[in-house]
KOLFINU-662647 format. One line per 2 residues: number of its first residue (from 1); their letters; for each residue x, y negated, z of C-alpha. Coordinates in steps of 0.1 Angstrom, whole numbers, plus 2048, in hexadecimal, padded with zeros to 3 digits. Example, Ala and Ser with C-alpha at 12.3 -4.5 7.8 and 13.67 -1.06 7.14 Angstrom:
# residues 2
1) as) 87B,82D,84E ~ 889,80B,847
# end
This chain:
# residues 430
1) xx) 746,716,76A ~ 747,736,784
3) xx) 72C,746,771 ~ 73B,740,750
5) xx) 75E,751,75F ~ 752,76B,774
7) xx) 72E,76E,769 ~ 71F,76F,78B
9) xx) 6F8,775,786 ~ 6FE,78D,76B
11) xx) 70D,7A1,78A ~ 6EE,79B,79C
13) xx) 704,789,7B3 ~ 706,769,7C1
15) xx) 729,74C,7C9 ~ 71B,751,7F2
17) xx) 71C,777,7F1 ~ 73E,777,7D9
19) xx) 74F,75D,7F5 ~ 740,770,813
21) xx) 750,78F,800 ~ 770,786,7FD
23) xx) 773,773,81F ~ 76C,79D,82A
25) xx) 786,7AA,816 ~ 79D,795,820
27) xx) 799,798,843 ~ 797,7C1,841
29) xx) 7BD,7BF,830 ~ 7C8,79A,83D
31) xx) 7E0,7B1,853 ~ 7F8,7B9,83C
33) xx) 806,792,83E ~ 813,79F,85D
35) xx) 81C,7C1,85A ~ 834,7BE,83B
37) xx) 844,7A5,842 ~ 849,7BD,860
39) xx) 856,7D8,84B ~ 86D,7C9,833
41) xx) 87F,7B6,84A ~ 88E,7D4,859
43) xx) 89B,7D4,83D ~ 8B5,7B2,840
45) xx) 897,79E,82B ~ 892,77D,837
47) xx) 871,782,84C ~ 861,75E,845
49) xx) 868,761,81E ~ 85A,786,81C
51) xx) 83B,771,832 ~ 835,75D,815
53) xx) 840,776,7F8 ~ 827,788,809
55) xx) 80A,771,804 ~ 815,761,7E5
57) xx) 814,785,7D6 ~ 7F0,78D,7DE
59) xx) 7E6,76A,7D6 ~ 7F5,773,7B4
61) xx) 7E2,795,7B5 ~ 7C4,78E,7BE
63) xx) 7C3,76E,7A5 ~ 7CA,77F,787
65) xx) 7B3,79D,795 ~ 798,782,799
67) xx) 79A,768,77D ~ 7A7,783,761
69) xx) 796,7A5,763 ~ 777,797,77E
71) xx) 77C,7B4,78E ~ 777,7AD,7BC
73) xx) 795,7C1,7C1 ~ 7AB,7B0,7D8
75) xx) 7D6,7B7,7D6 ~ 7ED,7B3,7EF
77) xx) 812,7C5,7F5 ~ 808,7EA,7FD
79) xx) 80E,7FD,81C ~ 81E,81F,816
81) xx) 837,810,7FA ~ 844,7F2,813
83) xx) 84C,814,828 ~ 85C,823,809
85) xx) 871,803,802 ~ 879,800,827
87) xx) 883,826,834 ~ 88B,835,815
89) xx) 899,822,7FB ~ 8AE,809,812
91) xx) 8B4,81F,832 ~ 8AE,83F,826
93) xx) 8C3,837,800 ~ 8D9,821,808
95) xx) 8CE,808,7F1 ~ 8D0,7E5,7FA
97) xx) 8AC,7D2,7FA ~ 8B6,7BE,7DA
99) xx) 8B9,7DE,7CB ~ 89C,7EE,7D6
101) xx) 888,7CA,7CB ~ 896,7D3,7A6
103) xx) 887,7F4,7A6 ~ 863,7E4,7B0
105) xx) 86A,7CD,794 ~ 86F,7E8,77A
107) xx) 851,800,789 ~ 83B,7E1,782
109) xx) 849,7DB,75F ~ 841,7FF,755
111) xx) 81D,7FB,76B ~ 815,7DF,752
113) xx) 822,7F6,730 ~ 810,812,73B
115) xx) 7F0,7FE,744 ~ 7F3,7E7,71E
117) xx) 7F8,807,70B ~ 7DA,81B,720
119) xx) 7F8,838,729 ~ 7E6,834,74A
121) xx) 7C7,847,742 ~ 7E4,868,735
123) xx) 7F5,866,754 ~ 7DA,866,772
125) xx) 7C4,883,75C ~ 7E2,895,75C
127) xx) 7EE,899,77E ~ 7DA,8B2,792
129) xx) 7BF,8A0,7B0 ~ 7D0,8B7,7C4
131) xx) 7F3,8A6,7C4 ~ 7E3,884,7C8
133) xx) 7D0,88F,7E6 ~ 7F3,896,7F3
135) xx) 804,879,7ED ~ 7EB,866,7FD
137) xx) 7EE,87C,81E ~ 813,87E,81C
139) xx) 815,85B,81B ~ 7FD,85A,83B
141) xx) 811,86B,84A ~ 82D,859,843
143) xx) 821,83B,851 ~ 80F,84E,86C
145) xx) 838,853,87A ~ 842,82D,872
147) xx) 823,820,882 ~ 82C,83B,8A7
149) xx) 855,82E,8A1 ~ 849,808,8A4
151) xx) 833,810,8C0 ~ 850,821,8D1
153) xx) 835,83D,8D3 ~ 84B,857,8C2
155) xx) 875,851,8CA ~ 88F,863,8BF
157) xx) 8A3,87E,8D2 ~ 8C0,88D,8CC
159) xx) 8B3,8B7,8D0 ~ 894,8B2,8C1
161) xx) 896,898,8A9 ~ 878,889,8B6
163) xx) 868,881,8D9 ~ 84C,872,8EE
165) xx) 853,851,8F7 ~ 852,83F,915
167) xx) 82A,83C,917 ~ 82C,822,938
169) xx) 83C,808,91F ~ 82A,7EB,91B
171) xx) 82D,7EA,8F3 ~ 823,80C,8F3
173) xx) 807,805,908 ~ 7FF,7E8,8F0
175) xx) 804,7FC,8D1 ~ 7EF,815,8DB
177) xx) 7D3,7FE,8E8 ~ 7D2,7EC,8C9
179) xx) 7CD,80B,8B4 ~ 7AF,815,8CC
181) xx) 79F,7F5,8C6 ~ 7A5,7F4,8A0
183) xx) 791,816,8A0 ~ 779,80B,8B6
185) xx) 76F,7E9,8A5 ~ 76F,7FC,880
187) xx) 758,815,891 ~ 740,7FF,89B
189) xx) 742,7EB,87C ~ 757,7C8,882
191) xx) 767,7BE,861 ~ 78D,7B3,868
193) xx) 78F,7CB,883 ~ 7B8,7D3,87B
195) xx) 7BD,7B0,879 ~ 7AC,7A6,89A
197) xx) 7C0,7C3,8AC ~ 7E3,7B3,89E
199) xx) 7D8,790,8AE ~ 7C9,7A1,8CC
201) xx) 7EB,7B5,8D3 ~ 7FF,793,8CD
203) xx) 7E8,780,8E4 ~ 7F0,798,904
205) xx) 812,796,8FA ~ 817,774,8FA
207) xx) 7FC,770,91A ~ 81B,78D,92F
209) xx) 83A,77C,926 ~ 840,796,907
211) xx) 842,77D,8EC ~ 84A,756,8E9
213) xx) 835,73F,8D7 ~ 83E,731,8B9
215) xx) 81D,71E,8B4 ~ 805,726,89B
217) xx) 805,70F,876 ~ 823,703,865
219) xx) 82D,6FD,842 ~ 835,71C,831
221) xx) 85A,72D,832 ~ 873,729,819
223) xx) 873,744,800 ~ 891,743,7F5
225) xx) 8A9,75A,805 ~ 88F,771,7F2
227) xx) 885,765,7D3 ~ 893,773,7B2
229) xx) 8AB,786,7C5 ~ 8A6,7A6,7B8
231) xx) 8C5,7BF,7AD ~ 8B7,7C8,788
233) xx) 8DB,7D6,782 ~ 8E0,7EA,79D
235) xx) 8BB,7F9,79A ~ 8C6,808,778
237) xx) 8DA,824,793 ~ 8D4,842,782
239) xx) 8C5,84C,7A9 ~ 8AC,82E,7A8
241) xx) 899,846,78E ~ 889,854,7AA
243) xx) 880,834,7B9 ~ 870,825,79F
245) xx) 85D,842,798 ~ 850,843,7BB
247) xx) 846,81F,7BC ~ 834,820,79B
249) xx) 825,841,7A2 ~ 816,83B,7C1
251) xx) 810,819,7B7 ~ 7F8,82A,79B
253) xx) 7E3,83E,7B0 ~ 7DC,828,7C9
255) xx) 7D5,80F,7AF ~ 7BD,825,79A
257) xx) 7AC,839,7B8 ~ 7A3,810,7C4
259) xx) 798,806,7A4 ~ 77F,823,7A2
261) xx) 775,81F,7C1 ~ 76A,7FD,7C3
263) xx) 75E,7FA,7A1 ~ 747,814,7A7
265) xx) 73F,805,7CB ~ 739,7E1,7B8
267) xx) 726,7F5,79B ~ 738,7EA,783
269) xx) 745,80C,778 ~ 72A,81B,758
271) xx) 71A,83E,75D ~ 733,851,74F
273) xx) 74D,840,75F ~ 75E,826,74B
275) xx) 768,80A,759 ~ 766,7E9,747
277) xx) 786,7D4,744 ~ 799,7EF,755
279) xx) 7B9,7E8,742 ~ 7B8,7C3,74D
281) xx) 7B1,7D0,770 ~ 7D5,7E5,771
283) xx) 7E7,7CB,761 ~ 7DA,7AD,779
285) xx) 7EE,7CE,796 ~ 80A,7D2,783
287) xx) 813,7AA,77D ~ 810,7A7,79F
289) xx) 825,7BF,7A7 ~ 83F,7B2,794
291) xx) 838,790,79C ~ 83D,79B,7C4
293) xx) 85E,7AB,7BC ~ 86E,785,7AC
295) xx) 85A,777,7CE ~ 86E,78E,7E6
297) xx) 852,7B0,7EB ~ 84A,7D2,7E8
299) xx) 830,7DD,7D0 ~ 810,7CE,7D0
301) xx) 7F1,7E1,7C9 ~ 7CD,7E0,7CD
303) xx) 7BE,7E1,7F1 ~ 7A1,7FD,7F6
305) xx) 797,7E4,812 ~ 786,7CE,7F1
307) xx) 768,7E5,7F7 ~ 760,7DB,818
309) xx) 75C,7B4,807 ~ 748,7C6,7EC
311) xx) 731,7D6,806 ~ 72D,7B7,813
313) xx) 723,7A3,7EE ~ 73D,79F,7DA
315) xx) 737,7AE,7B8 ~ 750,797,79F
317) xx) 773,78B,79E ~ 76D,768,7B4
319) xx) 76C,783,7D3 ~ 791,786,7C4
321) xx) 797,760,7C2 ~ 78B,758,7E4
323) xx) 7A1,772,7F3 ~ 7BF,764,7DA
325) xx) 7B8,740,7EC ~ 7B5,74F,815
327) xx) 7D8,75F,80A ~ 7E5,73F,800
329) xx) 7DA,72E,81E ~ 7E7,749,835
331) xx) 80B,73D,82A ~ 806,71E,844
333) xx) 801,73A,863 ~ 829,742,861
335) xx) 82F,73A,882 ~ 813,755,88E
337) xx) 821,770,87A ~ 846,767,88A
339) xx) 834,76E,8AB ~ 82B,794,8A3
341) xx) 83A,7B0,8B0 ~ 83C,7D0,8A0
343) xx) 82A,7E3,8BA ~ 80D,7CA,8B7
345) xx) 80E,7D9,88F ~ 811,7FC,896
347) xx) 7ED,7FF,89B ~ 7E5,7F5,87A
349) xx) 7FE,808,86B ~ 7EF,828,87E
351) xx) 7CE,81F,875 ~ 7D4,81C,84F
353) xx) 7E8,839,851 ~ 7C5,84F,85F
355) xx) 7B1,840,840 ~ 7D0,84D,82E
357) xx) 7CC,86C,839 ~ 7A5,873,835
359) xx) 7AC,87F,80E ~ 7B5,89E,81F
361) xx) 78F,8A7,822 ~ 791,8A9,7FE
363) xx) 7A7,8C7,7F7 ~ 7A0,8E6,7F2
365) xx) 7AE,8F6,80F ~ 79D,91B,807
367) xx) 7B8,91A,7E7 ~ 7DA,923,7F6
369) xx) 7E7,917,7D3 ~ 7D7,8F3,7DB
371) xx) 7DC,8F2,800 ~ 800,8FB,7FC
373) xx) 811,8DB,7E8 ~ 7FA,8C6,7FD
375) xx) 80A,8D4,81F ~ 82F,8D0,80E
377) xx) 826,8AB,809 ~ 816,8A0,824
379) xx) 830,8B6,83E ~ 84E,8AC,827
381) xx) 84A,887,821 ~ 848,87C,848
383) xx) 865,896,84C ~ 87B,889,833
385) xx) 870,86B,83A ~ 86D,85F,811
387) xx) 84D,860,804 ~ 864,867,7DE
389) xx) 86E,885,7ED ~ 84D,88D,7F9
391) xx) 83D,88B,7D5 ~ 85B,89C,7C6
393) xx) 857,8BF,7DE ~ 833,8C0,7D7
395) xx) 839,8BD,7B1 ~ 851,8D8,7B4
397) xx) 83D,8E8,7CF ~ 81E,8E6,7B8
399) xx) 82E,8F6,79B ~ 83C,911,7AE
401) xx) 81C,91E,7BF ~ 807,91C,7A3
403) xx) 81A,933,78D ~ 822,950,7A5
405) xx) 7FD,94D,7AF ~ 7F6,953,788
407) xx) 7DF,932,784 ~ 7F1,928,764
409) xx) 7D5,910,758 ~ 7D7,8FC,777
411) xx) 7F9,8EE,767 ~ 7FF,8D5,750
413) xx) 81E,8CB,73B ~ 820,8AB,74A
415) xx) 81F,8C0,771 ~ 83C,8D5,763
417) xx) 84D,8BE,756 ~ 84E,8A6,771
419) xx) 856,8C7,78A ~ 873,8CE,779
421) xx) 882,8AC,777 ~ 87C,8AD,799
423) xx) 891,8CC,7A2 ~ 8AB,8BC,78C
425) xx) 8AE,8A2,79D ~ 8B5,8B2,7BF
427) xx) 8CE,8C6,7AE ~ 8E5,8AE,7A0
429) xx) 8D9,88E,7B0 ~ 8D3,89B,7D8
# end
């Protein structure tokens, strides 16, 4: 029956190395059970239902990943856009989180459009590398500031905006300790190294007197203070245009940037590139997205982490399953999760943040043209702390550069287009 679904030996692979492969995966990215519902409830969120949303929504993911396209990508809620739906859209905005659950909703509805009538393909081919090499910095960077605020590393102050903290504190001691160690365990190889740190950090908290323990296996939280609680309504705002944009666009990327990635990692991926089953692929992401948002999360997306269970033998969508089925179980680990402070996640957070931030090695720093919309995003979106604002300035920025420098061919009507909306909307909108 598994060979007939996911045709196993025809992948040269094999159910040990496809179980082994997803039991890695899901430990390299089994942290974000902890750090969004870390995230999101700063925003008012329930933090036991956004616990379960959280896994329920990767379960989702990673089943319809695994059983539908057989692809060993793994999905989970995504780090950068929990930040967006956090700091922007709901403290930033002013949007309540029902609101800001609405727009995920719709992003994912026009995810799945896009993906069923291959718009997709238009889109990526038609924004310039350059600008996704930016986003994917800015967004670093972004998180790079969230990750230092939770630690208490970086406080604010009223003449400079921004400060050293208090460095003797124990949780920033703790932070910082458990962002060492997550660098030093991924140095020397150790798969689940963010993970470990996050249970590590908790561990000497609870052994000082930081934190109180709540024990460690219980049945699941309710989820409903969260589910179908989306604002649809209210995320028809004129405003919310923006947001949904940002959520779907970055949501793209990501999403296509993984695919590629690990397909190519799995070899699954032909010579010239195509991708078998793609389609199914960004529509098993954008369900799951859309799924998560009636659950009570931010957008879920596929996890570049999947290549470290691909490195380690799995090749064909029951890597997917297995991870589906750890996320389910994880549900019953409530009481853990409850225990975790946000300075024992700020390592994590920093640490995804540097992988974040290695596209930078990419550009082409020797173009001013190039370097220039990249620097806007990735000073601008920490700054303003919105990662929409962010992508809108280094559209704009992009645009701006490119024709006083003369390189008219580097545009496109799509990269105009969307440049000008953009300045439009900061005109009329703010």
């Amino acid at each position: 029956m598994l060979e007939k679904l996911f045709s196993i030996k025809a992948n040269g692979s094999s159910i040990k190395s496809e179980v082994i492969g997803g039991f890695t995966t899901f430990l390299t990215m089994a942290y974000i059970i902890f750090v969004n519902p870390s995230i999101l409830s700063e925003t008012g969120m329930d933090y036991g239902a956004v616990f379960v949303a959280t896994c329920l929504a990767a379960a989702i993911g990673c089943l319809i990943m695994g059983f539908w396209a057989n692809y060993p990508v793994a999905l989970a809620p995504g780090m950068g856009l929990n930040a967006f739906f956090t700091y922007t859209v709901v403290f930033s905005m002013g949007y309540t989180w029902q609101t800001a659950l609405g727009a995920v909703f719709f992003s994912g509805c026009i995810f799945f459009l896009l993906s069923a009538f291959r718009v997709r393909e238009w889109i990526i081919k038609s924004i310039p590398p350059t600008l996704r090499l930016a986003i994917a910095a800015g967004i670093g960077a972004f998180l790079a500031l969230i990750g230092l605020q939770n630690a208490n590393i970086i406080v604010a102050n009223d003449a400079t905006m921004v400060a050293l903290g208090e460095l003797g504190e124990p949780s920033v001691l703790l932070a910082a300790a458990g962002f060492f160690l997550i660098i030093g365990l991924v140095a020397r190889g150790v798969q689940g190294a963010a993970l470990i740190s996050i249970l590590a950090v908790t561990f000497i908290a609870w052994l000082t007197g930081l934190v109180d323990y709540n024990g460690i296996v219980s049945a699941p939280p309710s989820l409903a203070p969260t589910f179908l609680q989306m604002d649809l309504a209210a995320a028809f705002d004129l405003g919310m245009l923006s947001v949904i944009f940002a959520f779907l666009f970055v949501d793209l990327f990501d999403t296509s940037g993984t695919l590629l990635a690990v397909a190519q990692k799995a070899g699954l991926a032909k010579a010239d590139g195509h991708m078998p089953r793609l389609n199914k692929a960004l529509m098993a992401d954008s369900t799951a997205t859309v799924a998560g948002s009636m659950l009570g999360t931010s957008t879920t997306t596929s996890y570049i982490e999947s290549a470290a269970g691909v490195a380690s033998g799995g090749k064909t969508g029951l890597a997917a399953v297995v991870v589906g089925i750890l996320f389910l179980l994880a549900m019953f680990f409530a009481p853990l999760a409850g225990m975790i402070p946000a300075y024992a996640t700020a390592g994590a957070i920093i640490y995804v943040a540097v992988l974040m931030l290695f596209t930078l090695k990419d550009v082409k720093w020797d173009d001013i043209t190039e370097a220039a919309p990249v620097a806007v995003v990735l000073l601008m979106t920490p700054l303003t702390f919105s990662i929409a604002d962010g992508i809108a300035l280094g559209f704009i920025s992009y645009v701006v550069v490119k024709l006083l420098g003369g390189k008219y061919s580097d545009l496109t009507p799509s990269v105009v287009l969307l440049g000008a909306l953009f300045i439009a909307k900061f005109i009329w909108l703010g």
